[in-house]
VEXVOLO-536029 format. One record per atom (N, C-alpha, C): residue number from 1; x negated, y negated, z; atom name. Coordinates in steps of 0.2 Angstrom, whole numbers. Example, Ala and Ser with C-alpha at 12.3 -4.5 7.8 and 13.67 -1.06 7.14 Angstrom:
REM residues 2
+-----+-------+-------+-------+----+
|   i |     X |     Y |     Z | at |
+-----+-------+-------+-------+----+
|   1 |   -66 |    28 |    39 |  N |
|   1 |   -62 |    22 |    39 | CA |
|   1 |   -66 |    16 |    39 |  C |
|   2 |   -64 |    11 |    35 |  N |
|   2 |   -68 |     5 |    36 | CA |
|   2 |   -64 |     0 |    39 |  C |
+-----+-------+-------+-------+----+
REM end
This chain:
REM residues 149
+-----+-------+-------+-------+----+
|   i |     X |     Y |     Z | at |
+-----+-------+-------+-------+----+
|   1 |    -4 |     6 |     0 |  N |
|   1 |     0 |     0 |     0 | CA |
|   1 |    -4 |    -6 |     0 |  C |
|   2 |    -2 |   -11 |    -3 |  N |
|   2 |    -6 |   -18 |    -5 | CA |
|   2 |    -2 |   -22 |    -1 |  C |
|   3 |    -5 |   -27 |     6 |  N |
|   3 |    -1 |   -35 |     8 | CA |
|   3 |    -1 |   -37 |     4 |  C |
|   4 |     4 |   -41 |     5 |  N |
|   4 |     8 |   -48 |     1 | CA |
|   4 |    10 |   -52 |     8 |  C |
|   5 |     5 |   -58 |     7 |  N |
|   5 |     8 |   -61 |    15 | CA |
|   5 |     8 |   -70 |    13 |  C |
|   6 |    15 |   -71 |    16 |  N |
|   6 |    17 |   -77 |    12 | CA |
|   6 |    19 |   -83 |    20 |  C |
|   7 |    17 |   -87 |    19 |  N |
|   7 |    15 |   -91 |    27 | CA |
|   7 |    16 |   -98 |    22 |  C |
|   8 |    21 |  -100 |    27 |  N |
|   8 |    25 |  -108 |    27 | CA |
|   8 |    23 |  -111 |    33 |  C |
|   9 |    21 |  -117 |    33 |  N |
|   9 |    18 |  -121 |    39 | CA |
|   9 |    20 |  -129 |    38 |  C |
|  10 |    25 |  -130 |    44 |  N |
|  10 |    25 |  -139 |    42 | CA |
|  10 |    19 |  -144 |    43 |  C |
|  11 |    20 |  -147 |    40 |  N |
|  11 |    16 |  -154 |    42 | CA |
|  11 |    21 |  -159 |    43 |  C |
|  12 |    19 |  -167 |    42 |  N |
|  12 |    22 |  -173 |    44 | CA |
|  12 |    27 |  -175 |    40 |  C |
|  13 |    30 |  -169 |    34 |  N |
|  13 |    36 |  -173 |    33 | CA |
|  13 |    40 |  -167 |    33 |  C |
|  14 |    48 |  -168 |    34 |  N |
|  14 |    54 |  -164 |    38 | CA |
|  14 |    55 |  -160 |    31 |  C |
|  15 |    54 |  -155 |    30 |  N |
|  15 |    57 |  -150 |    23 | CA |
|  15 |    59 |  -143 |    25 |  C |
|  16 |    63 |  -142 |    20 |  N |
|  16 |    66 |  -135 |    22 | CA |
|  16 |    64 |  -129 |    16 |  C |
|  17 |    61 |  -133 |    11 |  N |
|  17 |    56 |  -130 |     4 | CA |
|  17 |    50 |  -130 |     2 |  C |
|  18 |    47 |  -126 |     0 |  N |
|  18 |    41 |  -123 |    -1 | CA |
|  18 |    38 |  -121 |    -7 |  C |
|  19 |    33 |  -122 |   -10 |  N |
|  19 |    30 |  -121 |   -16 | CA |
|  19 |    25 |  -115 |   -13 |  C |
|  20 |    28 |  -110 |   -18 |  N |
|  20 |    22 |  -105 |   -18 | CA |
|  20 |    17 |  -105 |   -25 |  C |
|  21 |    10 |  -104 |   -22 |  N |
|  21 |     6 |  -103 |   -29 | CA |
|  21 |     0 |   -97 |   -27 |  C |
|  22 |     2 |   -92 |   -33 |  N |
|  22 |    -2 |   -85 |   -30 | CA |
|  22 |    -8 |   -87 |   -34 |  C |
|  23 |   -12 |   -82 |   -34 |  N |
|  23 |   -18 |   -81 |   -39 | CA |
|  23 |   -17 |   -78 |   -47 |  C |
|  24 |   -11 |   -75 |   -46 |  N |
|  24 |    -8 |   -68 |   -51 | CA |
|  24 |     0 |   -67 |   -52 |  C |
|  25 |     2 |   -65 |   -56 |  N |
|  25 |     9 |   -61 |   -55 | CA |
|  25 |     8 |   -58 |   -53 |  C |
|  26 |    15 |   -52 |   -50 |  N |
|  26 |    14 |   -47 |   -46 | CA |
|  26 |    21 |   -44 |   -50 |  C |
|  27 |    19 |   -37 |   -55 |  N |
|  27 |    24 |   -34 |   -60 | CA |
|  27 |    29 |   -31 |   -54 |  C |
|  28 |    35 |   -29 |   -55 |  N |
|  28 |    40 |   -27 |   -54 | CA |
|  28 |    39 |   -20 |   -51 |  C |
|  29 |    41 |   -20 |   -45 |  N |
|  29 |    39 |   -14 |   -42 | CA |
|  29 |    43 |   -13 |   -36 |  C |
|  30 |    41 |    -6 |   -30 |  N |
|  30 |    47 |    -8 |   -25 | CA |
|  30 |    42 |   -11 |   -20 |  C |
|  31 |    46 |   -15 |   -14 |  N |
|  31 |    41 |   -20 |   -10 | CA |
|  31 |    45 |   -19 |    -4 |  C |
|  32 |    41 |   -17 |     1 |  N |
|  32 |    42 |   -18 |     7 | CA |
|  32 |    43 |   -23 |    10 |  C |
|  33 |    47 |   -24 |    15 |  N |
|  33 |    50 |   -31 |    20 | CA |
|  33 |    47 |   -29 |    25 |  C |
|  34 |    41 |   -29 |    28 |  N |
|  34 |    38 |   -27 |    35 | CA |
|  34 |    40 |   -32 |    42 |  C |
|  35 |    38 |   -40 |    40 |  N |
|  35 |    34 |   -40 |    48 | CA |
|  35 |    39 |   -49 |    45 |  C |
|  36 |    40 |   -53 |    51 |  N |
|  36 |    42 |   -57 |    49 | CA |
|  36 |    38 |   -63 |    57 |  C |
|  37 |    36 |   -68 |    56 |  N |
|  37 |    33 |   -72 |    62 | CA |
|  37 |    37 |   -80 |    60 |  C |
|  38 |    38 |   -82 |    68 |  N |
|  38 |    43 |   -88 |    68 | CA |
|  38 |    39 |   -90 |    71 |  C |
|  39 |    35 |   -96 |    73 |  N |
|  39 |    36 |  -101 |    78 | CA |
|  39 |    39 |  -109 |    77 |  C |
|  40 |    42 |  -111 |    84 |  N |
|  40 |    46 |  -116 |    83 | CA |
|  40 |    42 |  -119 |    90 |  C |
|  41 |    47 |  -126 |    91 |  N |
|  41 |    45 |  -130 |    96 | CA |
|  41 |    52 |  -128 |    99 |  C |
|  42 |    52 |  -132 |   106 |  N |
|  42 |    58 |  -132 |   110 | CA |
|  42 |    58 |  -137 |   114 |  C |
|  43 |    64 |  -138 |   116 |  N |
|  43 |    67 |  -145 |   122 | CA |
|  43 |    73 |  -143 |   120 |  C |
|  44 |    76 |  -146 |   129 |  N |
|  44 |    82 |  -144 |   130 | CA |
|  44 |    89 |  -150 |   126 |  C |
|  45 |    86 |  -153 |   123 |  N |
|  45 |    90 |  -156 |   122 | CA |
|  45 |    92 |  -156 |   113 |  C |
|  46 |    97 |  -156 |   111 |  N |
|  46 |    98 |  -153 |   104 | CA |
|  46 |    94 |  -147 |   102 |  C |
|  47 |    93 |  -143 |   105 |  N |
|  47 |    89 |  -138 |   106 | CA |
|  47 |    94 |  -131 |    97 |  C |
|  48 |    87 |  -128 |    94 |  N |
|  48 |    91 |  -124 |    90 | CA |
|  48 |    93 |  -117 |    93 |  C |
|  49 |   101 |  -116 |    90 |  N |
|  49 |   104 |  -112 |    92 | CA |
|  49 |   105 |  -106 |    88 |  C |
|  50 |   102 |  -104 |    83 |  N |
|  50 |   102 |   -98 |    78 | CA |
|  50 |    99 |   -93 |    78 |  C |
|  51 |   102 |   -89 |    78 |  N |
|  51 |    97 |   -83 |    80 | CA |
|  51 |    96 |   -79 |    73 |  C |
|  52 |    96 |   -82 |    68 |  N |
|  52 |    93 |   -79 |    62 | CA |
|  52 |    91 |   -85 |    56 |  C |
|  53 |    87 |   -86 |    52 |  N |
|  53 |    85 |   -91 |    48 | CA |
|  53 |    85 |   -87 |    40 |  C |
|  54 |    89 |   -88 |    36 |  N |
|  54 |    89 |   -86 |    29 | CA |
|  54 |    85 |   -89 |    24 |  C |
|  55 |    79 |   -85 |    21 |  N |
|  55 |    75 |   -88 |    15 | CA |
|  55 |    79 |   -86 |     7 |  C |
|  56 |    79 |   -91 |     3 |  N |
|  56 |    81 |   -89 |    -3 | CA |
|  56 |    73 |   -89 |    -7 |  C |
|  57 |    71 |   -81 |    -9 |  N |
|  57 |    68 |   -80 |   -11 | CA |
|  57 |    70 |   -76 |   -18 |  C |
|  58 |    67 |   -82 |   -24 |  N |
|  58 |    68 |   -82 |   -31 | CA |
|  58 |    69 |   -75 |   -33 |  C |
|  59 |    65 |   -71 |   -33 |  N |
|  59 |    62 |   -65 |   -37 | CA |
|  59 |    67 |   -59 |   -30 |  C |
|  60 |    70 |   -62 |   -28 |  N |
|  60 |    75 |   -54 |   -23 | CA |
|  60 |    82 |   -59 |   -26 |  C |
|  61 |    84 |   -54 |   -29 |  N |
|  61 |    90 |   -57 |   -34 | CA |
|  61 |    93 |   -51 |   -36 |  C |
|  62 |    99 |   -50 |   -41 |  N |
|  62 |   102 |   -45 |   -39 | CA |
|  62 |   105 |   -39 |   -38 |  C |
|  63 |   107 |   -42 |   -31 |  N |
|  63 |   110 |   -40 |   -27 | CA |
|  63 |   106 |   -36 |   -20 |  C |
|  64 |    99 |   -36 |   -21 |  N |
|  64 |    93 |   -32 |   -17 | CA |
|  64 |    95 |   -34 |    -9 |  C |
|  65 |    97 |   -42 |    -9 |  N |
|  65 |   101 |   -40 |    -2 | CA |
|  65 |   106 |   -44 |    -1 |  C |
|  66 |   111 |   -40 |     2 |  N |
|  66 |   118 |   -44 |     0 | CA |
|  66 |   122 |   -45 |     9 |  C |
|  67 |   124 |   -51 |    11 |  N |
|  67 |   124 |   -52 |    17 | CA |
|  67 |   132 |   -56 |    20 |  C |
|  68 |   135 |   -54 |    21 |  N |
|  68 |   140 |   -59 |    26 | CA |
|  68 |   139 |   -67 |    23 |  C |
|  69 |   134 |   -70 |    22 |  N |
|  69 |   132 |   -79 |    22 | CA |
|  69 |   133 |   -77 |    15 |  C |
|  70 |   129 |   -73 |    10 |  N |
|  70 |   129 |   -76 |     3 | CA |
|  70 |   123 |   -69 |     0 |  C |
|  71 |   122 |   -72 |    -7 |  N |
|  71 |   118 |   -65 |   -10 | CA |
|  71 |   112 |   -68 |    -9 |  C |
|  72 |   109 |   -62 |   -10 |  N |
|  72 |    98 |   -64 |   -12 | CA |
|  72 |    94 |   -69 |    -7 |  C |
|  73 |    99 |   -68 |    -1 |  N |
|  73 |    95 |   -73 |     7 | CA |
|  73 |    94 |   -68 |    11 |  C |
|  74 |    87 |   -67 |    11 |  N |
|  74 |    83 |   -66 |    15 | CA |
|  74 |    83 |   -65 |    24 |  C |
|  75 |    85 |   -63 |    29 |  N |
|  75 |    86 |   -65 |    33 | CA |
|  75 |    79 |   -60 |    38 |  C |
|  76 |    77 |   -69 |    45 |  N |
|  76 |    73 |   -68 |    48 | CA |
|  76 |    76 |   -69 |    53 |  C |
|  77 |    73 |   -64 |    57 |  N |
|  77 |    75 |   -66 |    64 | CA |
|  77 |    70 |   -71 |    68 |  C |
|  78 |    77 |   -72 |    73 |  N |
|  78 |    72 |   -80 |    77 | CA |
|  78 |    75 |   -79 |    85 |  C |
|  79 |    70 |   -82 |    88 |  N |
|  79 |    73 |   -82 |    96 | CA |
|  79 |    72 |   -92 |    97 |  C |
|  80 |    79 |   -93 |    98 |  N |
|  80 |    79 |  -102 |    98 | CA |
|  80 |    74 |  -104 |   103 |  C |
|  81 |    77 |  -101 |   108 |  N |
|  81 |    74 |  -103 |   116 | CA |
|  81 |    70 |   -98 |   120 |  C |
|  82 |    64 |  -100 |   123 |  N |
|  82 |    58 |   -96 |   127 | CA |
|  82 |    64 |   -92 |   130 |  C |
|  83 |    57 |   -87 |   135 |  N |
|  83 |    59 |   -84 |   138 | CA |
|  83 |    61 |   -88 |   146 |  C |
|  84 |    55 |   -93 |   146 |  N |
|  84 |    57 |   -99 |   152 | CA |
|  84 |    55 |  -105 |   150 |  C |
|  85 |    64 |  -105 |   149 |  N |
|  85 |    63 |  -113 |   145 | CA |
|  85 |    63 |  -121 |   151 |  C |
|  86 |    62 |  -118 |   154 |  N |
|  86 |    62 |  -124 |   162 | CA |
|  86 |    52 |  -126 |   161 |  C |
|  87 |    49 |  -119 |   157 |  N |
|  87 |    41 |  -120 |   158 | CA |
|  87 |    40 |  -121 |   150 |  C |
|  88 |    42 |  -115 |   146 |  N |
|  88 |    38 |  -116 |   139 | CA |
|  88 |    40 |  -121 |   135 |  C |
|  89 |    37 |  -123 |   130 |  N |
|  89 |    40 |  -128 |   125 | CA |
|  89 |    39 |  -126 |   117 |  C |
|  90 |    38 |  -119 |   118 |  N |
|  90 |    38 |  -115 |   110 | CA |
|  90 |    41 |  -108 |   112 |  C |
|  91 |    42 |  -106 |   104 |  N |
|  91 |    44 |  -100 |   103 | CA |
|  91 |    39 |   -97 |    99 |  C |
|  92 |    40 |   -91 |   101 |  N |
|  92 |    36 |   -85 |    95 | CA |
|  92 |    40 |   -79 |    92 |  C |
|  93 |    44 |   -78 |    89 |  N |
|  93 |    45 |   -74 |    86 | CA |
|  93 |    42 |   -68 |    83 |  C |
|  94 |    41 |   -63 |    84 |  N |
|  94 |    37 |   -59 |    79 | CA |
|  94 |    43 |   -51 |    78 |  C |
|  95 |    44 |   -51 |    73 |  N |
|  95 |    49 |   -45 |    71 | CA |
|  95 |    46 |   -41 |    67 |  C |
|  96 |    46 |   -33 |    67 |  N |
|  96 |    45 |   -29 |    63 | CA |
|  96 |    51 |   -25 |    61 |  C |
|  97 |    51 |   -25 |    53 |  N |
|  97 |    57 |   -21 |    48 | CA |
|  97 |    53 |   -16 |    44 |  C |
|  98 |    58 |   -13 |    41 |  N |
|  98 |    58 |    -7 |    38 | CA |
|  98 |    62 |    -6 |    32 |  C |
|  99 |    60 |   -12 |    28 |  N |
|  99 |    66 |   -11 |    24 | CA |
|  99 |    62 |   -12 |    16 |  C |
| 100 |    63 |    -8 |    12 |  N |
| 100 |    63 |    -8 |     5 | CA |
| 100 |    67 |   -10 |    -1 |  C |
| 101 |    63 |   -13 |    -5 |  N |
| 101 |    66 |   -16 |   -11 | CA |
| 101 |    65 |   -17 |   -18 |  C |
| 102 |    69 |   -20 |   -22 |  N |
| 102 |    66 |   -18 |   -29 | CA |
| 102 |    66 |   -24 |   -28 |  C |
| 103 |    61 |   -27 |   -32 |  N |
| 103 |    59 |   -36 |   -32 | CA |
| 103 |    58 |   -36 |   -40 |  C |
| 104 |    61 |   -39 |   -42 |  N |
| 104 |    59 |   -42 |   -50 | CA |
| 104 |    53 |   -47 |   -49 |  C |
| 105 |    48 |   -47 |   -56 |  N |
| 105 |    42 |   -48 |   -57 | CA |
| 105 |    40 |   -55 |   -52 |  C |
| 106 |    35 |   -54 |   -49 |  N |
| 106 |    34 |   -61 |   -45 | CA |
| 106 |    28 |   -65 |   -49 |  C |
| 107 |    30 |   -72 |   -50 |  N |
| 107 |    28 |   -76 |   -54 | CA |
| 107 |    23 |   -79 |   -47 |  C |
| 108 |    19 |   -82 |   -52 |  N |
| 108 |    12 |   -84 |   -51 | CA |
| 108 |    13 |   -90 |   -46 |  C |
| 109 |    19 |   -93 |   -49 |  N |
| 109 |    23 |  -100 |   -45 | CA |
| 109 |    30 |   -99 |   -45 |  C |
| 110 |    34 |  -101 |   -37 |  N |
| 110 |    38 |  -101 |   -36 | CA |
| 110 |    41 |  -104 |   -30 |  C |
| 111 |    48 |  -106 |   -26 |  N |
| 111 |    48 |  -111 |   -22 | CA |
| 111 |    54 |  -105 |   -17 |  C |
| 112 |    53 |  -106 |   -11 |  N |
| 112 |    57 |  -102 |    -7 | CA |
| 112 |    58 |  -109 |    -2 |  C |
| 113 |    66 |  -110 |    -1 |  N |
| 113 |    69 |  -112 |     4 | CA |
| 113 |    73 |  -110 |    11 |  C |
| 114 |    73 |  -112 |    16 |  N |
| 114 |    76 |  -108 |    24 | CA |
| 114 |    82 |  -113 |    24 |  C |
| 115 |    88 |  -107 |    29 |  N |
| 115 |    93 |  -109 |    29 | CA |
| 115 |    93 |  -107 |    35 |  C |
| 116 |    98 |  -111 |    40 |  N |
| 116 |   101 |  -109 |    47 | CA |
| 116 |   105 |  -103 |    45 |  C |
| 117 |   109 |  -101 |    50 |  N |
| 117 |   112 |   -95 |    50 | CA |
| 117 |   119 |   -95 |    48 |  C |
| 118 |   120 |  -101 |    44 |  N |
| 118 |   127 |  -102 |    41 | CA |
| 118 |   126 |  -102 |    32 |  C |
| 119 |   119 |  -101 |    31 |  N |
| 119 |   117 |  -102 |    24 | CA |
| 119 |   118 |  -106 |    21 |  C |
| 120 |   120 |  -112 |    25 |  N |
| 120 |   121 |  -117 |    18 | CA |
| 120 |   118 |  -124 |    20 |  C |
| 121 |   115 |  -126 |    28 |  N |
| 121 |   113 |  -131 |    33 | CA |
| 121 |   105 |  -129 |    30 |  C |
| 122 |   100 |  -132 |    29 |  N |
| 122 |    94 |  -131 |    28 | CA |
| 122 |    90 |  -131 |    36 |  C |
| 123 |    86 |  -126 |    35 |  N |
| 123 |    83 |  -124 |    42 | CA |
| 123 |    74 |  -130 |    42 |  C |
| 124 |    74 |  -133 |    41 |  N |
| 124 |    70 |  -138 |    44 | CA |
| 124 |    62 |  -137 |    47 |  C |
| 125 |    57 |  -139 |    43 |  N |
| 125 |    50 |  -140 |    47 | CA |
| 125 |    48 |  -147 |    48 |  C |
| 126 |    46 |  -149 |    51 |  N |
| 126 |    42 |  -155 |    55 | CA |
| 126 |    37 |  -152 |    60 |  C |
| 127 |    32 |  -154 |    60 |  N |
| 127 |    26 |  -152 |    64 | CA |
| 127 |    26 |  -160 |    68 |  C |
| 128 |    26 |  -158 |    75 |  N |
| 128 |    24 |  -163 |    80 | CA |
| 128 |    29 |  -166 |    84 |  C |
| 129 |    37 |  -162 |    83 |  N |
| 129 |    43 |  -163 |    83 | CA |
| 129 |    45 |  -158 |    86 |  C |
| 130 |    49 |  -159 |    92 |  N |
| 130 |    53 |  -156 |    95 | CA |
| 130 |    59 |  -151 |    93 |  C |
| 131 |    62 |  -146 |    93 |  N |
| 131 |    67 |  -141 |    89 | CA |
| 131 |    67 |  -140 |    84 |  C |
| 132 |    60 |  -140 |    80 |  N |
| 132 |    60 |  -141 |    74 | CA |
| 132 |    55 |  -132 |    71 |  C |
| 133 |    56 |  -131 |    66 |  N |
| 133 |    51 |  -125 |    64 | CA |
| 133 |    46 |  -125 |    64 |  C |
| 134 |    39 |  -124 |    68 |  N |
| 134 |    33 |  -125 |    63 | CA |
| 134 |    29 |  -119 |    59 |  C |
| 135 |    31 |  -116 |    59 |  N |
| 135 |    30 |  -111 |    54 | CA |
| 135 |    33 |  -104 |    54 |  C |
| 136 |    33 |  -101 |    47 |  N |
| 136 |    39 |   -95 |    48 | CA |
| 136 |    30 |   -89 |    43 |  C |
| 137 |    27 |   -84 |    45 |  N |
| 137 |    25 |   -81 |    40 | CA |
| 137 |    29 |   -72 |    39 |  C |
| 138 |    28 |   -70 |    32 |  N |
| 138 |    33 |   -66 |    30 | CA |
| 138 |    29 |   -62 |    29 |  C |
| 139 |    26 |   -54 |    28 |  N |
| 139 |    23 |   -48 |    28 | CA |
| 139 |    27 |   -43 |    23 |  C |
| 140 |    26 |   -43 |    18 |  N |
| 140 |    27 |   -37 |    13 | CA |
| 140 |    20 |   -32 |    11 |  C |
| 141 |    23 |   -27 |    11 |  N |
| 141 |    19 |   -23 |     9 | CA |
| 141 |    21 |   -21 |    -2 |  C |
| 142 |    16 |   -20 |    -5 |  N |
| 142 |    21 |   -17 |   -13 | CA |
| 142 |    15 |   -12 |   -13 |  C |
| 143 |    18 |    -8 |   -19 |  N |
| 143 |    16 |     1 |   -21 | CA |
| 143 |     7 |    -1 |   -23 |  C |
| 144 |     8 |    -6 |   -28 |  N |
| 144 |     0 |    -6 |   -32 | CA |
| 144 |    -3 |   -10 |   -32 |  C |
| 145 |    -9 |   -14 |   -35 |  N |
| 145 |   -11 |   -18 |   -37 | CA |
| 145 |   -15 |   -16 |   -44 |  C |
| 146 |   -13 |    -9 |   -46 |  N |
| 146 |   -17 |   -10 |   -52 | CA |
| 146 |   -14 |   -12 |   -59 |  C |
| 147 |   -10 |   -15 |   -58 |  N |
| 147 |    -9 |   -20 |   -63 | CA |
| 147 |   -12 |   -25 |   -65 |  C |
| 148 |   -15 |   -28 |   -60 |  N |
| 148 |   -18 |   -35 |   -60 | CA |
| 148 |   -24 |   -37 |   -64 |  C |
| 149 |   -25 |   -44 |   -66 |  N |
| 149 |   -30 |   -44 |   -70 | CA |
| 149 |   -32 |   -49 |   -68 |  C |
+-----+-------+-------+-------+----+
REM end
């Protein structure tokens, strides 16, 4: 099995979208959903309350995953609030799945956006901000690499 590991990280301005740019395509193949990591900030006030965050991700289209919110969104688990939120002032998220999929071809450039858990409210990053995401990274495993050139 070959990683595929796809890491979102705010900086200074407030976005819910994301430009990906690989080294290569990645031909059509089956691909694992392994491992998913959240970190967020925290305070008690306007604090977030969703306990799942949905990526539309381009190339899982379909019908590869189809959910309650809408088609081809991705869903990440999240824990809004520490374990002691009287002390901590982040979250860590770290979830492992098991889930397989057929992914149409993955291009070289492509743009992945998060939603709250209603799918339609965009899930938000800002670095250096309270209740805000600062980063989400996503772990897939696929069959080969020897496609690549």
């Amino acid at each position: 099995m070959v990683l595929f590991h796809l890491s979102f990280t705010a900086d200074g301005t407030e976005k819910n979208t994301f430009r990906v740019d690989l080294n290569h395509d990645i031909p059509m193949q089956p691909l694992k959903y392994c491992k998913s990591v959240v970190r967020a900030t925290y305070f008690a006030n306007n604090a977030l309350t969703n306990t799942v965050i949905y990526a539309r991700v381009p190339w899982l289209s379909h019908y590869e995953v189809t959910n309650s919110q809408g088609e081809s969104l991705l869903p990440i688990a999240f824990q809004p609030q520490p374990t002691a939120p009287s002390i901590e002032t982040s979250t860590y998220t770290s979830e492992r799945y098991d889930i397989t999929l057929k992914a149409d071809d993955i291009p070289r450039s492509f743009d992945v956006s998060f939603f709250q858990d209603d799918a339609v409210t965009p899930q938000t990053f800002k670095a250096g901000f309270a209740n805000q995401i600062q980063s989400i990274d996503l772990y897939f495993e696929f069959s080969h690499n020897d496609a690549f050139h």
